[in-house]
N, C-alpha and C positions, 0 to 999 in steps of 0.2 A: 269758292262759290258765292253769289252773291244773294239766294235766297235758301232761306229753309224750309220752306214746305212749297210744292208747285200741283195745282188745282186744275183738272180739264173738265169743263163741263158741254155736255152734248147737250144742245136747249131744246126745247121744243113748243110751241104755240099754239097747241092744239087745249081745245075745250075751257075750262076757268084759272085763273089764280091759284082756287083752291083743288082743284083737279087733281089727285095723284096720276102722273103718268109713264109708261112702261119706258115711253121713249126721253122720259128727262132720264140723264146717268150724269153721276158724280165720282171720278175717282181724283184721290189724291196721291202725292209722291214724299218723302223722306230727301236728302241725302244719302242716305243708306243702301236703300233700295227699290224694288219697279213697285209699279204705284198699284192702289190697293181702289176696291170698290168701297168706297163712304157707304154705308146703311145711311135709309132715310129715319128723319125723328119719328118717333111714336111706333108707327107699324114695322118701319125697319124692309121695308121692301119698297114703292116707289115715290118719288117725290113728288112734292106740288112746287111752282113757282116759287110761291109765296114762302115754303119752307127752304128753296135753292137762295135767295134772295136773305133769307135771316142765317142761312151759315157762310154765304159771302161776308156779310158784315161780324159776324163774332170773328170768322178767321181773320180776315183784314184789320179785328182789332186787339189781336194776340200779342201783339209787343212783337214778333217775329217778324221778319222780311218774307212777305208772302208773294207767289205769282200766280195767278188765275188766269185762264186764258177760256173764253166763253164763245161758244159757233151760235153767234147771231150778229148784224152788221151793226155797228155802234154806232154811224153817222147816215149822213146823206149825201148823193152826187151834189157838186156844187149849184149844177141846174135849179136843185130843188130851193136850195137857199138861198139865190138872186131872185128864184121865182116870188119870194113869201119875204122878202128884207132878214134875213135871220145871219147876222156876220158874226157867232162866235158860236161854239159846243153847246155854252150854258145853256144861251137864248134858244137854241134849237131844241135842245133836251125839258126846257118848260114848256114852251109852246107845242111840241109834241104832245106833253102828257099832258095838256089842256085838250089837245082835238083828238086824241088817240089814250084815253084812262083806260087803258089793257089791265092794270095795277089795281083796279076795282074791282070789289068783291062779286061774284057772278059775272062777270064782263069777260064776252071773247071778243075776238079779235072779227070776226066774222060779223058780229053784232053793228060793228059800228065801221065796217067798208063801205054801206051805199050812203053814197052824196056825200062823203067826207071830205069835206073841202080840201084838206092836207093830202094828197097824193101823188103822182108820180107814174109815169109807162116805163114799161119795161125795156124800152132801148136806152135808160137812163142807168147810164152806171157809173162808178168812181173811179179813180183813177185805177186804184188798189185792183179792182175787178179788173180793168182793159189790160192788165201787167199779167194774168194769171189765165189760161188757158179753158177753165171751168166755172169759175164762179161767177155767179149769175145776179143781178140785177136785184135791191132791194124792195123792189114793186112787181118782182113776178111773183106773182101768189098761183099755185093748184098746179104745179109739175113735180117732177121729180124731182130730187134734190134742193128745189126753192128754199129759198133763207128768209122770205117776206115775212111769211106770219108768226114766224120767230122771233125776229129781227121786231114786229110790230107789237108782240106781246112782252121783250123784252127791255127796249128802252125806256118804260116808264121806272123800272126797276135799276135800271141805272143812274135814273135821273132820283131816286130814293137813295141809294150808296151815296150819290156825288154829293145830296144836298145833308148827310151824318153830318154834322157838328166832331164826331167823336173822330169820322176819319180823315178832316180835312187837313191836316199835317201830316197823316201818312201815309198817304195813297196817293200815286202817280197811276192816271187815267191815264195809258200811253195810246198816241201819242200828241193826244190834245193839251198834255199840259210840257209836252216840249219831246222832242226825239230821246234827246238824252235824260239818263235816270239815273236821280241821285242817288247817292251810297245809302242805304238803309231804308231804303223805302220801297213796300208794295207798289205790286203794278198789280192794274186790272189790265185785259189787253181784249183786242179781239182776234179769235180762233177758227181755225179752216182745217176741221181731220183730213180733207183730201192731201194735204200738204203732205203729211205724214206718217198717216195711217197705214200704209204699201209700203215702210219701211220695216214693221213687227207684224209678228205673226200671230195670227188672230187666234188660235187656241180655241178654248170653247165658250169665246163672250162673242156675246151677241153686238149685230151690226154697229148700234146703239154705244153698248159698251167700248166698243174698241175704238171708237170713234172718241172718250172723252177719255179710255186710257190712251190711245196714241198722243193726246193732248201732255196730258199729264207727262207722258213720258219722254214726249222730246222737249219739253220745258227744261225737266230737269236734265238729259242728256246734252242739253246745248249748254246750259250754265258749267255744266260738269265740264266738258271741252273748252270753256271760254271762249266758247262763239256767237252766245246771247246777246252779248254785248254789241256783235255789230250788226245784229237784227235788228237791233233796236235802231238801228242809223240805215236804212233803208237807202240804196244811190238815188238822190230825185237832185231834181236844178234847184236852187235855191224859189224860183218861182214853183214848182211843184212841191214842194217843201211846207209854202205855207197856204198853198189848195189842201195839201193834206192835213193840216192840223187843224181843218175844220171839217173837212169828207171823212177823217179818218185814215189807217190803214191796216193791213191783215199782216201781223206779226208771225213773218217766215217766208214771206215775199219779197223777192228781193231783183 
């Protein structure tokens, strides 16, 4: 198996930073066994951002091969980055949390939607999305299932992991810093429970829950089978290849 611990986090975008809320869930997985619900710090019942965000990076800097896989969209249709000159991960993920500081203290996501120069319509989607039968558009904000203000509350906090000093040798952001992942190293990735989640049975955790154990658990049950590996290599053309490794993609799309 190529990691030892694998991490499902169900995100959510609702209210502050510092916000506990019902609907952020964090479980994690062993080698051993099905994966367990993480207690939040301090109260030990729900997280904030800001506290999901400081045990991404302690686990990510455990000496161990870790996988995370996070339900909020990591990049942007290409549209959006011809639109704004933005031709790499880095430069999108700064210039993001320059016009979009979700990652500030008091700051929702709601606060800073009108007149936001950086936006986007929801007929705009990435590749990753037009390949998948449900998932929806990183600019549709206020339906069902939307990813938007997940998606808009969490990239600043990716662009804080990317920009650690502590993890930049060992952490592979898949798949912006190349399809293929080298032996020994963490992957952050990004996560879709509907992939999933219809594969276990939900028990008695809530929507929420099952949604970041389903994560959890087909992380490690793909590694287990040795078929992580060619997740990780998605079929695209060599031209959709490198559309992706600046849109992103949803690891388990295939």
């Amino acid at each position: 198996m190529q990691f030892h611990r694998y991490i499902g986090i169900d995100y959510s975008g609702a209210q502050t930073p510092e916000s506990r809320l019902r609907t952020l869930q964090v479980y994690a997985a062993d080698r051993q066994g099905e994966p367990w619900k993480v207690a939040a710090p301090a109260t030990g019942k729900h997280w904030s951002r800001r506290e999901v965000a400081a045990y991404c990076l302690e686990a990510l800097s455990s000496g161990q091969a870790v996988i995370i896989g996070i339900d909020h969209g990591f990049s942007f249709p290409l549209s959006y980055m011809r639109r704004f000159g933005l031709v790499d991960w880095d430069g999108f993920l700064r210039d993001f949390a320059d016009h979009w500081p979700t990652a500030d203290p008091q700051t929702t996501v709601e606060s800073l939607r009108a007149d936001n120069p950086r936006g986007g319509s929801a007929s705009e989607l990435r590749l990753c999305e037009q390949w998948t039968a449900t998932a929806k558009s990183v600019f549709l904000f206020d339906v069902q299932g939307a990813v938007a203000k997940s998606t808009h509350a969490g990239l600043p906090w990716l662009y804080r992991l990317r920009s650690s000093a502590a993890l930049r040798s060992r952490v592979h952001f898949w798949p912006f810093d190349g399809f293929e992942v080298p032996a020994g190293k963490s992957v952050v990735a990004e996560a879709y429970p509907a992939l999933y989640k219809r594969r276990y049975p939900k028990a008695e955790r809530t929507a929420d829950e099952q949604d970041a154990w389903s994560v959890a658990a087909w992380l490690r049950e793909a590694d287990r089978r040795g078929s992580l590996e060619r997740y990780f290599v998605p079929p695209l053309s060599a031209a959709e290849r490198e559309s992706c490794e600046l849109e992103g993609w949803i690891l388990g799309v295939w």
